[in-house]
C-alpha positions as CSV (number, residue, x, y, z in Angstrom):
1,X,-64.7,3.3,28.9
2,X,-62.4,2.8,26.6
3,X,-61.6,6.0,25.0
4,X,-61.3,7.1,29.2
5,X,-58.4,4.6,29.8
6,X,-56.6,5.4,26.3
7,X,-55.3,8.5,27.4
8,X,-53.8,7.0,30.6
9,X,-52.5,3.8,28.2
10,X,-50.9,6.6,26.1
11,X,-49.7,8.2,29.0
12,X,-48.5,5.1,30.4
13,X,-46.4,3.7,27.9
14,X,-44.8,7.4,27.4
15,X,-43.8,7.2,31.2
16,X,-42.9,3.8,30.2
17,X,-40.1,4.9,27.2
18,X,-39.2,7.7,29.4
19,X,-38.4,5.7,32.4
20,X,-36.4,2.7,30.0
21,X,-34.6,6.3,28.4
22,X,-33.9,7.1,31.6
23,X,-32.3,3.8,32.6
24,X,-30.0,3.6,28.9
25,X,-28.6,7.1,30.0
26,X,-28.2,6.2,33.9
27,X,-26.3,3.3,32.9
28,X,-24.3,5.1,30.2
29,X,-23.0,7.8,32.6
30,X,-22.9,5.2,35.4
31,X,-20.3,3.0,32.6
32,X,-18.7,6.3,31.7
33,X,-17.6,7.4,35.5
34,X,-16.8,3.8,35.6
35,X,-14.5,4.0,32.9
36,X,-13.2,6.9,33.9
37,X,-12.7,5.6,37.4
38,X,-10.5,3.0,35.9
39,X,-8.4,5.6,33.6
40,X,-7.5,7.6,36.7
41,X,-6.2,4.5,38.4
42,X,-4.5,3.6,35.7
43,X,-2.5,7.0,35.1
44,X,-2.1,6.8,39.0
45,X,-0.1,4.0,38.9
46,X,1.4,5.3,35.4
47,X,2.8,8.1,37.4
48,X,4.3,6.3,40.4
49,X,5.8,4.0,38.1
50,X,7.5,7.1,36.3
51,X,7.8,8.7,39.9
52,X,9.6,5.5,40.7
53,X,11.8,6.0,37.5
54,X,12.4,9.3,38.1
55,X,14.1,8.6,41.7
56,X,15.8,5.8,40.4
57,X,17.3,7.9,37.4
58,X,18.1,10.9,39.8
59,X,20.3,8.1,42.0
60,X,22.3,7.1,38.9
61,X,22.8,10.6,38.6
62,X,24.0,11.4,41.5
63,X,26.5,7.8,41.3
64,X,27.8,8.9,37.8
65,X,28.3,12.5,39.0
66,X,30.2,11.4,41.6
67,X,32.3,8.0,39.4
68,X,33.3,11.3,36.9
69,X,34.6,13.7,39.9
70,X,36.4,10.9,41.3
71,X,37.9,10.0,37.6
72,X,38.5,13.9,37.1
73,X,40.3,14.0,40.0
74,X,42.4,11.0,39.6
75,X,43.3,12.8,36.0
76,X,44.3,16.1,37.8
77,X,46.3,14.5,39.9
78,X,47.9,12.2,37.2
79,X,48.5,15.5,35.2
80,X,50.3,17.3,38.2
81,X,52.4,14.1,38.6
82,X,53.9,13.6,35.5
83,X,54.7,17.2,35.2
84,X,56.3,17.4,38.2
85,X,58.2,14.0,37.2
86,X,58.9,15.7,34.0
87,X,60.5,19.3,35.8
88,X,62.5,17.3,38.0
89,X,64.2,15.2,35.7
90,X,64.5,18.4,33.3
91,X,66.8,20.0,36.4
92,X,66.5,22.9,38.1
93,X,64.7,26.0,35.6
94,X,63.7,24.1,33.5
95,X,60.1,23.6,33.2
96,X,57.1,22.5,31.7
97,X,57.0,24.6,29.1
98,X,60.2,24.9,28.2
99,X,60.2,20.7,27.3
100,X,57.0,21.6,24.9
101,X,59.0,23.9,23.3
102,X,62.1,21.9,22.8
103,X,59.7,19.0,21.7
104,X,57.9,21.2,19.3
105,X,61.3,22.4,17.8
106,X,62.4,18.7,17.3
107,X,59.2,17.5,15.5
108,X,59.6,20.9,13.4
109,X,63.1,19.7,12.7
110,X,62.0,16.7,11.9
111,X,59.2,17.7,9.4
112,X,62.2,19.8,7.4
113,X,64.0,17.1,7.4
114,X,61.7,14.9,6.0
115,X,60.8,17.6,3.4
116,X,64.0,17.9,2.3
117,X,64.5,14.3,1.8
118,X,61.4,13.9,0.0
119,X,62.5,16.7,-2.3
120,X,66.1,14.7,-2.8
121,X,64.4,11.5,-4.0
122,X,62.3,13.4,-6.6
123,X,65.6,14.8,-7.8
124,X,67.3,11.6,-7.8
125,X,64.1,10.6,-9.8
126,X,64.2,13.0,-12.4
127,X,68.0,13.1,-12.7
128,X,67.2,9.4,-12.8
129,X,64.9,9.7,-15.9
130,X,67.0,12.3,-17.7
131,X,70.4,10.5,-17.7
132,X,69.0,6.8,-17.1
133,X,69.4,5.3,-20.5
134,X,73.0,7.5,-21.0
135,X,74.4,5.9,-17.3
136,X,76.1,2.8,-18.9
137,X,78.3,5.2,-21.0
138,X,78.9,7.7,-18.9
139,X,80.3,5.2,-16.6
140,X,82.1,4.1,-19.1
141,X,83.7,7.4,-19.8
142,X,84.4,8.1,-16.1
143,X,86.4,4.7,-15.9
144,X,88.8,5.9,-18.5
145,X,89.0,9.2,-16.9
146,X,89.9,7.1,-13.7
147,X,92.5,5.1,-16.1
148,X,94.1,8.2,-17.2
149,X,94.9,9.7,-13.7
């Protein structure tokens, strides 16, 4: 009898592993679309939070686009002021321009002159180092030329 029910023993305890196989993989897939379940509602809420982000950096935008007209503005209108302030106290045909111009003759004047000067002291400087140590006698001479006239 024996050798009748070992066959069905074997068969058994093959159904057996089998059916505890079964049960490891059914709960693996069952944890894996949980996991997954939880991932998705995670990047959900990840992407109404940037959503959220997105609106609120779209509104500061839209204020700052607005803050730099409104400054742009006030700076075109600043502009046109002071050169109208600047026309009308130049007179009649004179204008805008024409100031620039005069200014940028002045400051090249200017630079010239400040050339010029700088090239004076370096030849008071050399003339300095040439007759230096002779000054005291040639001083000396020109007071008795003085004495003699």
């Amino acid at each position: 009898m024996f050798d009748l029910i070992q066959p069905i023993e074997t068969e058994y305890a093959d159904y057996y592993d089998l059916l505890k196989k079964k049960e490891k993989v059914d709960q693996f897939v069952l944890n894996t679309i949980a996991r997954n379940v939880l991932l998705i509602q995670q990047r959900r809420a990840e992407q109404l939070e940037v959503k959220r982000k997105q609106k609120d950096i779209r509104d500061y935008i839209v204020f700052i686009s607005y803050d730099v007209e409104e400054q742009k503005n006030e700076l075109l209108m600043a502009a046109e002021r002071f050169r109208t302030t600047i026309e009308n106290a130049a007179g009649p045909g004179c204008t805008t321009k024409d100031i620039v111009t005069a200014l940028a003759c002045i400051v090249a004047i200017a630079a010239a002159v400040a050339g010029a000067v700088v090239a004076l002291i370096g030849a008071v400087e050399a003339l300095a180092g040439t007759i230096g140590q002779r000054m005291p006698a040639i001083l000396k001479q020109l007071v008795q030329v003085q004495k003699l006239t």
